[in-house]
Each structure stands twice: as structure tokens, then as C-alpha cells.
DRENVEX-379739 format. One record per residue (C-alpha): residue in one letter; chain; x, y, z. Coordinates in steps of 0.2 Angstrom, whole numbers, plus 5000, padded with zeros to 4 digits. Example, Ala and Ser with C-alpha at 12.3 -4.5 7.8 and 13.67 -1.06 7.14 Angstrom:
2
[node 'A'; 'A'; [5062; 4978; 5039]],
[node 'S'; 'A'; [5068; 4995; 5036]],
This chain:
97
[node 'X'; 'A'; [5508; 5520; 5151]],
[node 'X'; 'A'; [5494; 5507; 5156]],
[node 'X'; 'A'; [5505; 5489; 5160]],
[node 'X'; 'A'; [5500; 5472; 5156]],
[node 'X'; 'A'; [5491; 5469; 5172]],
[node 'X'; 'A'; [5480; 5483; 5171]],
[node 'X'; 'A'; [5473; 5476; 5154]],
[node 'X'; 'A'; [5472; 5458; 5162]],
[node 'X'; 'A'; [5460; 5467; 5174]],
[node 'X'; 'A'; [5450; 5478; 5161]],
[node 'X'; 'A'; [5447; 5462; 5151]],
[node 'X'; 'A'; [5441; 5452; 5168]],
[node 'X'; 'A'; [5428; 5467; 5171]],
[node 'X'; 'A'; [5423; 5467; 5153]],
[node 'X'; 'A'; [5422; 5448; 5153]],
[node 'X'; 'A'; [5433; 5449; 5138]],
[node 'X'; 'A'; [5445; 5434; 5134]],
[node 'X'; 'A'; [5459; 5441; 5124]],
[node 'X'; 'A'; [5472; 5433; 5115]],
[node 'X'; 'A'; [5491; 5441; 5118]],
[node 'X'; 'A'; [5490; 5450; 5101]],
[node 'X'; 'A'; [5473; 5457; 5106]],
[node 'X'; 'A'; [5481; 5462; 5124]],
[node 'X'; 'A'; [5495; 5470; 5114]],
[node 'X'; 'A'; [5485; 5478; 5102]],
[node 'X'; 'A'; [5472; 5486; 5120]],
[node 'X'; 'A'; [5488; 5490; 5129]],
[node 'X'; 'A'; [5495; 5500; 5115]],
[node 'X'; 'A'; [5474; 5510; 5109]],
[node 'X'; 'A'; [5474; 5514; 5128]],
[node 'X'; 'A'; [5490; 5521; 5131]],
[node 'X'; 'A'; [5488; 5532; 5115]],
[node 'X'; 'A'; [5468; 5537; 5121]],
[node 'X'; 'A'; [5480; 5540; 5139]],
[node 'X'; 'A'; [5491; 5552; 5130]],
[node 'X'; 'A'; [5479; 5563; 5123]],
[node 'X'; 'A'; [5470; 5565; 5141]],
[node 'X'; 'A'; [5489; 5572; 5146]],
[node 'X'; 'A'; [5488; 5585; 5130]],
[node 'X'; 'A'; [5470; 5590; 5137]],
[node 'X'; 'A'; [5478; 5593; 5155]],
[node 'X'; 'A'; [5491; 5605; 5147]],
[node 'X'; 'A'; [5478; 5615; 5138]],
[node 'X'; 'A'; [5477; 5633; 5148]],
[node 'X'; 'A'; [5457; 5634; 5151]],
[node 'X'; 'A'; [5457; 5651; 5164]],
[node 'X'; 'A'; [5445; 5660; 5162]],
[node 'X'; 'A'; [5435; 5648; 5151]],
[node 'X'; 'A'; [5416; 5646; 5158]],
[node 'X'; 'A'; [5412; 5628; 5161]],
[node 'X'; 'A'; [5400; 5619; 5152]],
[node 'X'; 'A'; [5390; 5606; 5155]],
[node 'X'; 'A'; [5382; 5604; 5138]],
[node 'X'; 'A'; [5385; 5610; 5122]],
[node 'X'; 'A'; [5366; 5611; 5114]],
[node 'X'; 'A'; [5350; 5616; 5128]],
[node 'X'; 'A'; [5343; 5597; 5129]],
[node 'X'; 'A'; [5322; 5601; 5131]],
[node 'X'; 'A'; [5312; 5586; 5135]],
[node 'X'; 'A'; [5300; 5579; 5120]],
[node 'X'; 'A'; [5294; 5565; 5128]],
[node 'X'; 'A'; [5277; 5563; 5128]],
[node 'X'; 'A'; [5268; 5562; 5145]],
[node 'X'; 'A'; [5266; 5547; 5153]],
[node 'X'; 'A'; [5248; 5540; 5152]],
[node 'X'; 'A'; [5242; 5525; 5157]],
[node 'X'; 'A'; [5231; 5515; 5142]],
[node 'X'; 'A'; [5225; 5499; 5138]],
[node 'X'; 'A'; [5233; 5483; 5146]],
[node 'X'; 'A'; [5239; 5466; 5137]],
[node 'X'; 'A'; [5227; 5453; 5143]],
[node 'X'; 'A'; [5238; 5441; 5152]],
[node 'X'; 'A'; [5233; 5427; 5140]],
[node 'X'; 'A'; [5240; 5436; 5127]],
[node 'X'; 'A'; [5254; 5441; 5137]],
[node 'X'; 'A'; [5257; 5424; 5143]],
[node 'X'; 'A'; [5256; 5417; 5125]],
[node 'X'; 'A'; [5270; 5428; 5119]],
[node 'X'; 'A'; [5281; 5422; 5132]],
[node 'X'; 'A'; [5296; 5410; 5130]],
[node 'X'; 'A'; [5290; 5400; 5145]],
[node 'X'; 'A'; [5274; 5404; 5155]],
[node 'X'; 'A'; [5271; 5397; 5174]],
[node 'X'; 'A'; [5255; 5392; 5178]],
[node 'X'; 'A'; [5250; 5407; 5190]],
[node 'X'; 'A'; [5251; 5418; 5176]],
[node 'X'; 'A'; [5269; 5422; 5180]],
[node 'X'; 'A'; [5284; 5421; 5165]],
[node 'X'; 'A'; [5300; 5413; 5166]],
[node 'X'; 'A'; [5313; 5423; 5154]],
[node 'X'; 'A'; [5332; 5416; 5151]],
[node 'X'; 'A'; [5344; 5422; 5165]],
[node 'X'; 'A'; [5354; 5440; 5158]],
[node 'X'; 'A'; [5367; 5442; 5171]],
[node 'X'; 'A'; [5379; 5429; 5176]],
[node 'X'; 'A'; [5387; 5425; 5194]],
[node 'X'; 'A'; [5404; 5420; 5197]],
């Protein structure tokens, strides 16, 4: 059974801010998602052949070529906020505690 701590520190790494119905409500989906990983562990699989896929994945990509650039006025036109050296400043994506 996963314990009220152990949520405290799921929601910390997830940056989630959870109210005590909400922590209840995590505790209670995890410890079920839990038991169904124990059914699993008591299923007998000898003999059965490993697999890493269930489908052959083939690559459709297509090749990469380089082709025609931006020019950087357009580029720098675009752009939330340009610098005058042609570089562009973007809003800040991760935090730091």
C-alpha cells in the first residue's frame, strides 16, 4: 500500500499541489494500479518467449535533407523578443528551485 508520504513526494516531483481529498483520492488509484502489478507477478509465464513488441515497428520517416533556410529577418520577426545580434530571447520553460 503506497502511504501518505510517498504521495507527498510523487506530488513534490510532479510539482503537483493537491488538496487532502485529492491526496486521498492518488493514494487510493495508486494502491489499486499496485495491486494489479501483484496479480501480474502471480501470473505463471514459463516458457513464454519474451517480447519486446507486439507489431514490427519499420521506420517511415522520411530521409533527412537539408533545404532552404528562414532568412533570419524573417526569423527574427516571428520571435517574441529579438536581441540585436540576430540572437532570440524565448520565455524560460524549466524552473529552479
Amino acid at each position: 500500500m503506497i502511504d501518505a508520504a510517498q504521495i507527498d513526494h510523487l506530488a513534490q516531483l510532479a510539482r503537483l499541489h493537491l488538496t487532502a481529498e485529492e491526496r486521498a483520492a492518488m493514494q487510493a488509484d495508486l494502491t489499486r494500479v499496485l495491486g494489479y502489478f501483484e496479480q501480474l507477478s502471480e501470473v505463471d509465464t514459463d516458457g513464454v518467449q519474451e517480447m519486446q513488441r507486439p507489431v514490427t515497428l519499420v521506420n517511415v520517416l522520411r530521409d533527412d535533407v537539408a533545404g532552404d533556410v528562414f532568412p533570419v529577418a524573417t526569423v527574427t520577426a516571428l520571435a517574441p523578443e529579438s536581441m540585436p545580434d540576430g540572437h532570440i530571447r524565448v520565455p524560460r520553460t524549466v524552473e529552479t528551485d
